[in-house]
N, C-alpha and C positions, 0 to 999 in steps of 0.2 A: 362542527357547525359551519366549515367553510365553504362546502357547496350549499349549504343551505342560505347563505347569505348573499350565494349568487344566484338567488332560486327567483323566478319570475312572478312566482306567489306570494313572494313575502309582501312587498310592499300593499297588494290589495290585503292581506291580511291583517297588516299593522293597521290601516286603512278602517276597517272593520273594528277592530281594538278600540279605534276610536270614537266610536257609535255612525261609522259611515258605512253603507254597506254589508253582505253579510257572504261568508264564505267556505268553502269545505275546501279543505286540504288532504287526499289518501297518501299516506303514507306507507309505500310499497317496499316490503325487503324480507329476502331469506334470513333465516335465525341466523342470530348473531351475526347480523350488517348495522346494528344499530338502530332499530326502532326506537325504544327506550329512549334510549343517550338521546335522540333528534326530539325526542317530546319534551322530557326535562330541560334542554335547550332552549323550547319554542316560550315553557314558563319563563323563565327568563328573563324574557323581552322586558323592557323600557316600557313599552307600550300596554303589557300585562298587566304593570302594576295597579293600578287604578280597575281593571276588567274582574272579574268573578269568575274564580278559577278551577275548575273542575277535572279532576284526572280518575279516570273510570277505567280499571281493567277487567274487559271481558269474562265472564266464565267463574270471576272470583265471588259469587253470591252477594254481589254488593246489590244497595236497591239503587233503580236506577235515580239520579241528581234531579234535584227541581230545576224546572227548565222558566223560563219568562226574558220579560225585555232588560235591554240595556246591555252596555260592553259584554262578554262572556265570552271566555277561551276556554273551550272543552274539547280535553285532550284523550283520544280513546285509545287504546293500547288490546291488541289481542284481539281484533275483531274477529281473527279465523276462529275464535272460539267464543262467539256470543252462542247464548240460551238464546229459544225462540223469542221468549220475551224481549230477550235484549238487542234483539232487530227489529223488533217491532216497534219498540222506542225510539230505538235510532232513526227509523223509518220515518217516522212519525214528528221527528224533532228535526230533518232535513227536508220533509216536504213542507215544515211550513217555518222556516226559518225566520228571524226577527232581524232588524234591524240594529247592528252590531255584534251578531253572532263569528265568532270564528271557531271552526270544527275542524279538529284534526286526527285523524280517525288510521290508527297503523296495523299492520296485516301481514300475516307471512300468505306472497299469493298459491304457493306448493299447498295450504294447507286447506285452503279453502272447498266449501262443500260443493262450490259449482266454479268452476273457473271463470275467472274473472268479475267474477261478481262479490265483492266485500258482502255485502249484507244479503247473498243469496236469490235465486229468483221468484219473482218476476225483478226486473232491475227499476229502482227506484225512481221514482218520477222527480228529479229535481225542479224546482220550480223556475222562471226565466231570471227571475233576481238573484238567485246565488250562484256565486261565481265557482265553476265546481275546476281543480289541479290535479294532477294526479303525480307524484314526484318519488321516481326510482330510486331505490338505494344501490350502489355499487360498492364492489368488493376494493380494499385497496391494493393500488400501487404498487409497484416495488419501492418507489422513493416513499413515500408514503409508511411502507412498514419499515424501512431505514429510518424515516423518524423516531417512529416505536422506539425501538430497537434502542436507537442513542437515548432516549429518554428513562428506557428501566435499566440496561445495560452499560450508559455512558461508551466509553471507546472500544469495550472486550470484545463487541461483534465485528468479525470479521467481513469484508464484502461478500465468500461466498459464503457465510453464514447467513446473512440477509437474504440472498438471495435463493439458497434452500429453503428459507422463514416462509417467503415471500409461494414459492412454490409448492412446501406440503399442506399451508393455511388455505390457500387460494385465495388470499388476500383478505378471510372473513376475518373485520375485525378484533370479534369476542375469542375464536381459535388462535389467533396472533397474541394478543393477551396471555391467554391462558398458558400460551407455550412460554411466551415471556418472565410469567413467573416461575414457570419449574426451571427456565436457566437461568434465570437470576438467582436462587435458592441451591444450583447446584453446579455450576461453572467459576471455572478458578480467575485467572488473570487471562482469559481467551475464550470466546465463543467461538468455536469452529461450525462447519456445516456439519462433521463430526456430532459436535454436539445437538445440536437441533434433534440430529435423527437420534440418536439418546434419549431425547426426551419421551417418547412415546407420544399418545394420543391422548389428548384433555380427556378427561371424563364425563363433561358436560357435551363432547362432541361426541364420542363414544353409546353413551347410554341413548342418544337425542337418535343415531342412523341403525341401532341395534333394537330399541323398541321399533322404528320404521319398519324395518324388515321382519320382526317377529311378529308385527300387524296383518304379514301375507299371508295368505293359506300355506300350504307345504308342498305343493303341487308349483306353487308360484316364487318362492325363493331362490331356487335352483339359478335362476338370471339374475342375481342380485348377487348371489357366490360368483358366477361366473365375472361378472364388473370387479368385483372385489380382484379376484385373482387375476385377471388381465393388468389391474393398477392404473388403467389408462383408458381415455374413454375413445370405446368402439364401434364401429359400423351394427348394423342391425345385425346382420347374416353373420360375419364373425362370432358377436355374443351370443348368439344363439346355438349355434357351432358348440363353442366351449361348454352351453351348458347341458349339449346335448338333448336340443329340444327340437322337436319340427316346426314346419312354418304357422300353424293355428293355434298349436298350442304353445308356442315362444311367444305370438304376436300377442295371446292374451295376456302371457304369464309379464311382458314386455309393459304392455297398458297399464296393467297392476301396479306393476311397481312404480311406475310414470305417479298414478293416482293416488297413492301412498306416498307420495315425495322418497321413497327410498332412494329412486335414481334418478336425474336428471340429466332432460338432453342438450348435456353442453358444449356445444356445438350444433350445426344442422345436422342432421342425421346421424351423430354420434353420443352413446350413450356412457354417462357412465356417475359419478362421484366430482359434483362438486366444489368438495372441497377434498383434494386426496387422500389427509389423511384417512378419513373416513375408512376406504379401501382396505386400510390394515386392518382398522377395528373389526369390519368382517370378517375378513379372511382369516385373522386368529379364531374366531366362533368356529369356522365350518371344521366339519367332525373330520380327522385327518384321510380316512380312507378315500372320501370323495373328495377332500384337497389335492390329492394328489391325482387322481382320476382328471380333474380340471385343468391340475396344470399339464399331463401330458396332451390334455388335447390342446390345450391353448399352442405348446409347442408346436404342436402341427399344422395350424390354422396359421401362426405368423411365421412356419416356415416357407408358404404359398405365397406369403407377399415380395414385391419384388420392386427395391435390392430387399432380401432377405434381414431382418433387422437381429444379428446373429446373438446380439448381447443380451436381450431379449428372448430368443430362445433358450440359449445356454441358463437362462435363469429358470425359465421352465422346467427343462430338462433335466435339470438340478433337485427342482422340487418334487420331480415326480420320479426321482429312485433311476434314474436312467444313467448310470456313471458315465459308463465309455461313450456315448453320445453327449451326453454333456461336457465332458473335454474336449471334443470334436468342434461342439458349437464354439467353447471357449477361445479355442487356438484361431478359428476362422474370422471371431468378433475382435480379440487382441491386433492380428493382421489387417482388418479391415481399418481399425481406429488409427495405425503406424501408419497404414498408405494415409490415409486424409488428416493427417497431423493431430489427431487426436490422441496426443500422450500420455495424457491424464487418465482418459476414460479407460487406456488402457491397462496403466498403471490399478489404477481402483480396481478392473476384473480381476486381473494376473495374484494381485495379492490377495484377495478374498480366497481365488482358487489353491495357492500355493499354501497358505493357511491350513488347507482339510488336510489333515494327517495322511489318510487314505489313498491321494494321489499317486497312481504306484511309480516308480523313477522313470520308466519310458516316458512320460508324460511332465514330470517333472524337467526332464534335460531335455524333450522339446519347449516347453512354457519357460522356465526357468531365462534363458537366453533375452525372449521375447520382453519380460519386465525388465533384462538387466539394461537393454539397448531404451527402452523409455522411460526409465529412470533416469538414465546422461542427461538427456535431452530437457526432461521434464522441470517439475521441480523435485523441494524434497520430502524424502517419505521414511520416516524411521523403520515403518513396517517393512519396506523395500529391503533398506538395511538388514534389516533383522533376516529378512527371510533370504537373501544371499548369502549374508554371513553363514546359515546353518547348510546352505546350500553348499558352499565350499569346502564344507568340512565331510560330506557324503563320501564317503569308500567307495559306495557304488557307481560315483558317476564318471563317465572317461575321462581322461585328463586332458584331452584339447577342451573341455565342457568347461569343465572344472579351472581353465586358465580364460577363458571367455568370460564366464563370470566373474572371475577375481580380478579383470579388466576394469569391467562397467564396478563392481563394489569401489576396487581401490578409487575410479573417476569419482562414485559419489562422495567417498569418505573427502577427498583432497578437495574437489568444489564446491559441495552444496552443505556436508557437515563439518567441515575445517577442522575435521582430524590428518593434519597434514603427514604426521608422522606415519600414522597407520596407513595412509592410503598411498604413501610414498614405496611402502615394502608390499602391500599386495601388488601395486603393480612390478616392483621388481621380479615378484614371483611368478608373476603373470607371463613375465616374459623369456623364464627359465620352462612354465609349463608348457607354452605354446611354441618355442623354440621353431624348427622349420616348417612343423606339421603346419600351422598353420601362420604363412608368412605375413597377409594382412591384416590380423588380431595381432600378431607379435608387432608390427608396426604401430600401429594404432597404441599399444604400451608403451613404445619407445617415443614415439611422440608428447604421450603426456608428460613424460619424462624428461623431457625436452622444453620443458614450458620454463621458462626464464624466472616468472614472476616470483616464483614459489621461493622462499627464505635459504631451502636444504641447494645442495649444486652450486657449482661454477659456471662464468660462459662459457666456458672453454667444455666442461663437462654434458651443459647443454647439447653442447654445437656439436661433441659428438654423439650423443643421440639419434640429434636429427639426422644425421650424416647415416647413421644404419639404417635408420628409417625409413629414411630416402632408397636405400641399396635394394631392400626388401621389397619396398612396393614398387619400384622399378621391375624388379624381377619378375613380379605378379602378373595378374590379368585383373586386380582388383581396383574398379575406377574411386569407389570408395575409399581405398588406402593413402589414394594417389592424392584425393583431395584430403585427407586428414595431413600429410603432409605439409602437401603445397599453403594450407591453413596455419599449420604453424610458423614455416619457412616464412612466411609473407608476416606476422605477427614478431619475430624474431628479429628480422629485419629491420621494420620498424624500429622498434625499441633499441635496435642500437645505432642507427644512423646510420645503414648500411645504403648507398647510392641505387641499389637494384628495387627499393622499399617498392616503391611507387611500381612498379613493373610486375612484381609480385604480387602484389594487390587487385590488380589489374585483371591476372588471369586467373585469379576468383572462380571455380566453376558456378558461379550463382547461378545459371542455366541450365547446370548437369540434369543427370537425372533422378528422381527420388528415392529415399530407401535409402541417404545418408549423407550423398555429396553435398546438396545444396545444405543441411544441416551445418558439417566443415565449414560450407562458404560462409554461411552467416555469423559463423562463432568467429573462423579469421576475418572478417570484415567489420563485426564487434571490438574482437582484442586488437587490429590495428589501428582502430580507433581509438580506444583507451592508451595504446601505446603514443599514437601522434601527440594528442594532447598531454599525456606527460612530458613530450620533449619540445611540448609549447606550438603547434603545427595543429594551432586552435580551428581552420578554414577547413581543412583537411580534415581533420578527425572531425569536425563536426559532419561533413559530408558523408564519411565512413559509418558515421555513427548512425546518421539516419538510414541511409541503404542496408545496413545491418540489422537493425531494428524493422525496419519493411521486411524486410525476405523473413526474418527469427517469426514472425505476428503470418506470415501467411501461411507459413510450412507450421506451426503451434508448437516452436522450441520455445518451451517458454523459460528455461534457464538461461538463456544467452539473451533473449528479451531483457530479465530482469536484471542482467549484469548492464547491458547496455542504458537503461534506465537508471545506474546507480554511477553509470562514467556522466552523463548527463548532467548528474548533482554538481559534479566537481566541473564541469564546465564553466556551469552558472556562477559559482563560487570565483571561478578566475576573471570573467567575464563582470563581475559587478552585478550581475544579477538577483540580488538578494531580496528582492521585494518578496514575501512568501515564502522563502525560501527554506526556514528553518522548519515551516509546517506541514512542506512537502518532503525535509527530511523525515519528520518523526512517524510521517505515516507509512514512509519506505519503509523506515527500521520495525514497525510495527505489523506491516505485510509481508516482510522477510525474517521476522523473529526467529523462525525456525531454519533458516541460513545465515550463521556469523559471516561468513566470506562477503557473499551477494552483500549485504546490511554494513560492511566495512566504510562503501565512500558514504553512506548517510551519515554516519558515527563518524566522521572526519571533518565535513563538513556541517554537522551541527557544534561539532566541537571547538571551532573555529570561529565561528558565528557567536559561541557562547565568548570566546575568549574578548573578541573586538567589543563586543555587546558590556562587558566590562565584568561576567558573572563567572570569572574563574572558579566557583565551585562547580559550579553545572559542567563548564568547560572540563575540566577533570574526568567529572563522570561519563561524557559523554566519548570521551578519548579512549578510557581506563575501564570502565564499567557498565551499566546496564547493556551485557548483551556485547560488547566490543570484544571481537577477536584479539585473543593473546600475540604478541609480536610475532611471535614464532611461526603463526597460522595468519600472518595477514601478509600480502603480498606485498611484495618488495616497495617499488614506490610508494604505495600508502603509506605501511610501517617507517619510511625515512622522514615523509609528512610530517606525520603525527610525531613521531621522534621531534621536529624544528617545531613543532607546535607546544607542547611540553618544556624544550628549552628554553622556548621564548617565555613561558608564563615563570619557569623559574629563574629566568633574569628579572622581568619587574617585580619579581615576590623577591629582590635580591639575596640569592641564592646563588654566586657562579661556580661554589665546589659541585651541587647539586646538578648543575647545566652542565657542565665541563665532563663530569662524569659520566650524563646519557649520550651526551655530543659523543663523546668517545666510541659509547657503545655502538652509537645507529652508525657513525662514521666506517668504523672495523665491518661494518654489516655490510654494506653499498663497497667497503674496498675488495671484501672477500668476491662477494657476487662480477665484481667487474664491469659494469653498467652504470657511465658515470651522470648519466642526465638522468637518472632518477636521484641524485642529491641536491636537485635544484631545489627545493624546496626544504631542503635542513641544510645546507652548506652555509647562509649566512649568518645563520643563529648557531651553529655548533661554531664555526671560527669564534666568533665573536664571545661564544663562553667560555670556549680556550682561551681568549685571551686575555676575557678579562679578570678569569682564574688564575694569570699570573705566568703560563707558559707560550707566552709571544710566537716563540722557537715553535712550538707543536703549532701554532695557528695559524705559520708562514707555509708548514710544511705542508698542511692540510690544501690551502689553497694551490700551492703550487701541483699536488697531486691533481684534484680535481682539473685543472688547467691541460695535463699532461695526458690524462683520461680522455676529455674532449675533444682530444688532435684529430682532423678531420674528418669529425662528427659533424652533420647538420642536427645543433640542437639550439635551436633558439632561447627559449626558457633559463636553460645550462648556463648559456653565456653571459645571459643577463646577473644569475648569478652568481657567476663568475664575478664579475664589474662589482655588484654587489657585495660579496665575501670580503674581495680586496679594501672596498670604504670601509669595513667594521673592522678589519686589521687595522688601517691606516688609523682610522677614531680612538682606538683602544691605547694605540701606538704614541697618540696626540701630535700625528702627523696631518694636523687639519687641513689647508691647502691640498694636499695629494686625495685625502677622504673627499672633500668636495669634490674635486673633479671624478673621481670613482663614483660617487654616488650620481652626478647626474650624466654619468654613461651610463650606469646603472637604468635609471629615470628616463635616459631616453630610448632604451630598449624597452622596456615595460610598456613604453604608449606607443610604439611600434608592435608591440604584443597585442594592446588593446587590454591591458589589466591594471585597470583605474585603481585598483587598493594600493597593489606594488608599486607605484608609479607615484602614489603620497606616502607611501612610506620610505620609499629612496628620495623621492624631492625634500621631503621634512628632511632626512637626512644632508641632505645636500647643502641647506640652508643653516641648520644647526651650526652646519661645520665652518659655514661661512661665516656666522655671529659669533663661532669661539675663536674663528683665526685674527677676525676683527677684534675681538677684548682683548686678544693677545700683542693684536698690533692697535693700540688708541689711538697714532700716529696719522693712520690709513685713510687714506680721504672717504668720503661716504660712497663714492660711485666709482670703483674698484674695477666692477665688472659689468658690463650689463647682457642679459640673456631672455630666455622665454618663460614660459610658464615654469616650466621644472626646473630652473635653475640652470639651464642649459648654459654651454659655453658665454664669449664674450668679454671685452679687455674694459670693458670703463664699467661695469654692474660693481653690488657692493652691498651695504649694509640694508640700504633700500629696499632691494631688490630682495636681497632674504626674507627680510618682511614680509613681503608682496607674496614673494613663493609659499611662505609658512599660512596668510592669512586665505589664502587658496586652497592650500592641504586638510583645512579645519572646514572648509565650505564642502570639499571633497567626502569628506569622512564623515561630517554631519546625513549630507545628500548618503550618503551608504548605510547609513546606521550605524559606524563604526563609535561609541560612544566612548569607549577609553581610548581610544585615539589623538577623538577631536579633544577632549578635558586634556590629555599628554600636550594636544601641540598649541591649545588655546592658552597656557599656561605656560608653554615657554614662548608664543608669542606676546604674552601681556608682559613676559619680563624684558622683553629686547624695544616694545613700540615707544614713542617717547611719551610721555605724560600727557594725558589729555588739560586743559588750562580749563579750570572749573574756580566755583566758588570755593572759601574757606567751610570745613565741615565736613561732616561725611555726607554722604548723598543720601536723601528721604527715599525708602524702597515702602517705606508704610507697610502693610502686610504681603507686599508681594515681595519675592523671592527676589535678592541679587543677584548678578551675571554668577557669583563664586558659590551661594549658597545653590542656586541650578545645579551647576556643574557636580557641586559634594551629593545632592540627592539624587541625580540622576546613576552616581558610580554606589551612593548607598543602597539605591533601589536594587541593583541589577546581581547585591549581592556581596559587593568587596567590603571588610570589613575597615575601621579605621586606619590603621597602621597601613594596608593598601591603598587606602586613598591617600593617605597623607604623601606615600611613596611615588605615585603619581603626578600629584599635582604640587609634591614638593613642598607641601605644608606640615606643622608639625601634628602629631594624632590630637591635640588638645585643641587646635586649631580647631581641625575635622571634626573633633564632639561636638563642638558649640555650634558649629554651620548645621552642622545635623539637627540637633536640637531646637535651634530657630527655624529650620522649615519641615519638622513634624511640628510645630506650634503654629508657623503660619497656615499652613494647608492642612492643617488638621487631621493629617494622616493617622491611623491605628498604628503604625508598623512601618519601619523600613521599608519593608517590601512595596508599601500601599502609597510611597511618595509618587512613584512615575505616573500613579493613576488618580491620586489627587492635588500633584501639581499642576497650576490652571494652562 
């Protein structure tokens, strides 16, 4: 009803309803756009209620409604199918219309006996006083059927599952429906585009274009098979081509079907279906002999056109028994989609064709190669998988074949399936098959082999990698080897603070020429990106990040797209950018479901978000489970992340055997690998669980490695926590003075970074350490020391001034959303400020909530249970019941869960 409410008619209608005026409204639309739905709508109306209501469908042997004065909404449904009689009335009821008539009279105009005329010729003599509309129906949207879509389906539709909806419905409402409910009845936790086409063709669309066309003579369907089997709607001369007709007898057999609604021309001068699916329904009817007659002439017809549309033929040629030319078409359609970065489309042929048993190995160890090189690139495809796995295992194919495939398999197994282990030994083998015969494949292996990030390797094992790698494509004439190289070398760099970084970056071939270089360029200007910002070189890596993403989006890499879109998350995340943030991860991890790797930093940064948010269950899950890569398969920085993230929840669930223990493990991980600025992000929380697990000695040592790693490293991030790690020794140590100043060098790296969370979380720290060195000293005058926001240096600031920093850190954390934060540091600020000077009594909060019973519903809502809150906020669990229990009684909440949403 929502165009209909922008509809020009309504209001004279309503108008009418009201005994003012009188009006006719045609309601114009192909089956299934909704006639119906827009009549029972217009009953409805506000205005109705009181008018005399009449809904009349055409053709159903109803007697026609007593007609006379006064309000009257009569609604006619089906007029393409009135009896003579029942034009005659209508005729007769619109030429002399009354004063508060409103008539709305709906039609399918395909079906009508005379075009354009509802009630047939002669056309009606409307009188001067009714106001006569006439109001189209249109097919929807693709947003439109995205609504659908969410509404039967909720989240399981995919975007291109929508967007296939959207394309074999044609937007007819009742068809989008229809398909709606056989996937809603038969799709699991995912609607793919996949499934769409599973679905088949409704039956109510089916039966509706197979009576149409068995309405033709036999002479005249022949052009009706032909649409069908083309799939797509076509010029005059073409479909008549296909269906092997000449020009008087097509142009009749053409008319026919126009008149019949079998086919419609949709578009100017092209004919065809629709609604697509349609197309299928026929084309399974036609008897197969002249199916397949049809489709080789179609093949011949679109191989005249120019560019040749080869994917399109190759389908033809397929269906019409023509092998060896159908391989022919295949290989030239696969090639055409690689030059113009179409991946995907090429992926989709190569494995439908790889599939047919039949494909004899010549044909196979040309194609075979073709899918393995746009699968790297693409995304993922288990069927890819599948059909190179069985591929490599062929006796028959040569072994330089046979080590090119086991190339691209092992690249997709290690980045887009995160079977790191498996794809770790095909490419070793890859590079034992391909040894000199082929020295820029064998590079290309050693490269990947050379990727730092990956859990298995050393740097040192890395570095020689690329060092052969280097040797080989030097040797070459292959500019493609030269840039898979130079891509890694320039990412490698990166990531370890190597002074050439920037230089290597630089000479990027992102200009090269197509068919692979620029592909390299985009993936190294991706993962030097994602390396920068690990080592906090946030300006830069964002810059990398976008130029990497431009080139991945124009050449249609769309794996290094997706990876560059998942370094983005973690940007925001360091950046303070959390507005949305957690909703733009789940929709990552839900369009990359079927890549754990890629779906890594969304599961990082959702989990992290959960933890500050205070719902360390979720947080858990979102680390550990749904769909999160095992350590072993998630790449280096991340896994150390997530390790500091973990530690940190099993320190406030006080837990430090628990902490102390993973500390260890993710620590041994990051010392084996040698790349020490990816421990930025667990090195203050692993010390600080060593230490306070009781081994000081391991927590000193740990620091001082980390320190020894970063020797003339430019790693900003690193060093901050560096400064960092040292305060939670120094704290653990009850060396407070030395922790304070540690923490606010810490603090003042971090707003030098521009990372508002770490920068309240070393200031709180900073300030903590100041209130405990002040209890310790009672002596100490109040204004000790004075400094800036963070606690920053200064010889006269002091107890004040911690205040001041801590009631900053709680506005900070608030302003973030950080909710167990702000409760942590609002609660040890209300222990250190001085007494507010109030009346005798406790304070009247009447049914609203106090500052402490907030704070306990907001850490109740988000999921911590008692003994966690009380652990927090330092109260005892008995405490925490009661605050609980008074504001599900104040705010009326169902449920824990339902406090954040009915606290006012």
């Amino acid at each position: 009803m929502a165009a209909v409410r922008r509809s020009p008619w309504l209001p004279p209608l309503r108008r009418a309803l009201g005994g003012t005026g009188s009006v006719l409204v045609l309601v114009e639309g192909s089956a299934g756009l909704g006639k119906t739905r827009t009549l029972h709508g217009l009953s409805g109306l506000p205005e109705a209620a009181e008018a005399r209501r009449t809904l009349w469908r055409c053709g159903a042997a109803q007697e026609p409604p007593e007609t006379g004065g006064g309000p009257a909404l009569l609604l006619v449904d089906d007029a393409h199918r009135a009896t003579p009689q029942e034009r005659e009335w209508l005729r007769e009821v619109l030429e002399r219309p009354w004063e508060g008539l409103a008539a709305v009279v709906a039609y399918r105009p395909e079906e009508l006996g005379t075009a354009g005329l509802p009630l047939g010729a002669p056309a009606v003599s409307y009188p001067p006083g009714l106001a006569v509309f006439r109001h189209r129906l249109r097919a929807w949207g693709v947003d439109r059927v995205r609504r659908a879509a969410s509404e039967v389906l909720g989240e399981q539709a995919t975007h291109e599952a929508v967007t296939r909806l959207h394309a074999c419905s044609g937007g007819v409402p009742q068809v989008v429906a229809d398909l709606l409910g056989s996937l809603a009845a038969g799709t699991g936790s995912r609607c793919t585009a996949a499934d769409v086409d599973a679905a088949g063709v409704p039956v109510r669309l089916a039966e509706q274009v197979l009576s149409r066309t068995d309405a033709l003579t036999a002479a005249d369907r022949p052009v009706v098979w032909a649409a069908a089997v083309l799939g797509e709607p076509a010029g005059r001369d073409e479909l008549l081509s296909v269906a092997d007709m000449d020009g008087a007898r097509g142009r009749a057999a053409l008319l026919a079907a126009l008149a019949g609604a079998a086919l419609s021309e949709v578009s100017q001068g092209r004919y065809g279906f629709s609604v697509p699916l349609a197309a299928t329904a026929v084309r399974e009817r036609v008897p197969g002999p002249v199916r397949e007659e049809l489709h080789g002439r179609a093949a011949r017809v679109l191989a005249r056109r120019r560019p040749v549309p080869w994917a399109e033929v190759a389908r033809h040629r397929g269906a019409a028994g023509r092998r060896k030319s159908w391989l022919k078409a295949v290989e030239k359609a696969a090639l055409a989609a690689v030059e113009a970065g179409h991946h995907q489309e090429a992926i989709g042929l190569l494995e439908r064709t790889l599939a047919v048993p039949e494909v004899p190995a010549r044909y196979r160890a040309r194609l075979a190669p073709l899918l393995a090189r746009s699968a790297v690139i693409g995304l993922r495809s288990d069927q890819t998988v599948e059909v190179l796995t069985q591929a490599v295992r062929d006796p028959g194919l040569p072994v330089d074949v046979r080590g090119q495939l086991r190339l691209d398999l092992g690249l997709m197994l290690a980045n887009q399936v995160g079977d790191l282990a498996t794809g770790m030994r095909e490419l070793e083998a890859a590079v034992e098959e391909l040894g000199e015969v082929r020295p820029a494949l064998t590079s290309r292996a050693m490269v990947a082999l050379a990727m730092p990030e990956w859990p298995t390797g050393t740097l040192a094992g890395h570095r020689e990698w690329l060092r052969r790698a280097a040797g080989l494509a030097r040797a070459g004439d292959s500019e493609v080897a030269r840039a898979a190289v130079a891509a890694n070398h320039a990412s490698l760099a990166v990531a370890c603070g190597d002074p050439q970084a920037r230089e290597l970056v630089a000479a990027l071939p992102v200009d090269g020429p197509p068919g692979g270089c620029r592909e390299h360029a985009a993936r190294g200007l991706c993962n030097a990106a994602d390396a920068a910002l690990w080592r906090g070189s946030y300006r830069w890596g964002e810059e990398l990040m976008s130029a990497g993403l431009d080139l991945a989006a124009r050449i249609g890499a769309s794996y290094t797209e997706q990876t560059a879109q998942g370094t983005r998350l973690l940007l925001d995340w360091w950046a303070g950018r959390w507005d949305g943030l957690g909703e733009r991860c789940e929709r990552f991890v839900a369009d990359t479901a079927d890549m754990p790797v890629v779906a890594a930093d969304a599961h990082l940064v959702r989990g992290m978000l959960a933890f500050v948010q205070g719902d360390w269950t979720q947080a858990v899950h979102w680390l550990t489970a749904l769909g999160a890569p095992a350590p072993e398969c998630t790449r280096m920085p991340l896994a150390a992340a997530t390790a500091g993230t973990l530690i940190r929840l099993a320190l406030v669930r006080d837990d430090p055997p628990a902490a102390a223990e993973q500390a260890r493990a993710a620590w041994a991980a990051v010392a084996e690998k040698g790349i020490w600025a990816w421990a930025a992000e667990l090195a203050p929380w692993a010390v600080e669980a060593v230490a306070r697990a009781g081994d000081a000695a391991a927590a000193r040592r740990m620091t001082a490695e980390f320190v020894r790693g970063l020797a003339g490293q430019d790693a900003p991030s690193a060093r901050a926590a560096v400064a960092w790690s040292r305060a939670a020794l120094e704290e653990c140590e009850g060396r407070h003075p030395e922790a304070a100043g540690s923490y606010r060098q810490a603090a003042a790296a971090y707003r030098e970074l521009s990372r508002p969370y770490a920068r309240a979380l070393t200031t709180e720290g900073a300030a903590r350490c100041s209130l405990l060195d002040g209890a310790e000293h009672p002596g100490a005058p109040d204004e000790a020391v004075r400094g800036g926001a963070d606690g920053t240096a200064g010889e006269d600031g002091g107890r004040a001034h911690a205040v001041a920093s801590l009631r900053r850190c709680v506005e900070q954390y608030t302003e973030l959303g950080a909710v167990y934060d702000a409760a942590r540091a609002r609660t040890l600020l209300r222990s250190h400020q001085p007494p507010e000077v109030r009346r005798p009594g406790r304070p009247a909060f009447d049914d609203r909530l106090s500052p402490r019973e907030r704070e306990v519903a907001e850490l109740a809502a988000r999921g911590l249970m008692n003994r966690e809150i009380a652990v927090v906020l330092h109260l005892s669990p008995r405490t925490v019941e009661q605050h609980v229990a008074r504001a599900l009684r104040k705010t009326g909440a169902l449920s824990r869960r339902d406090l954040l949403r009915a606290a006012p």
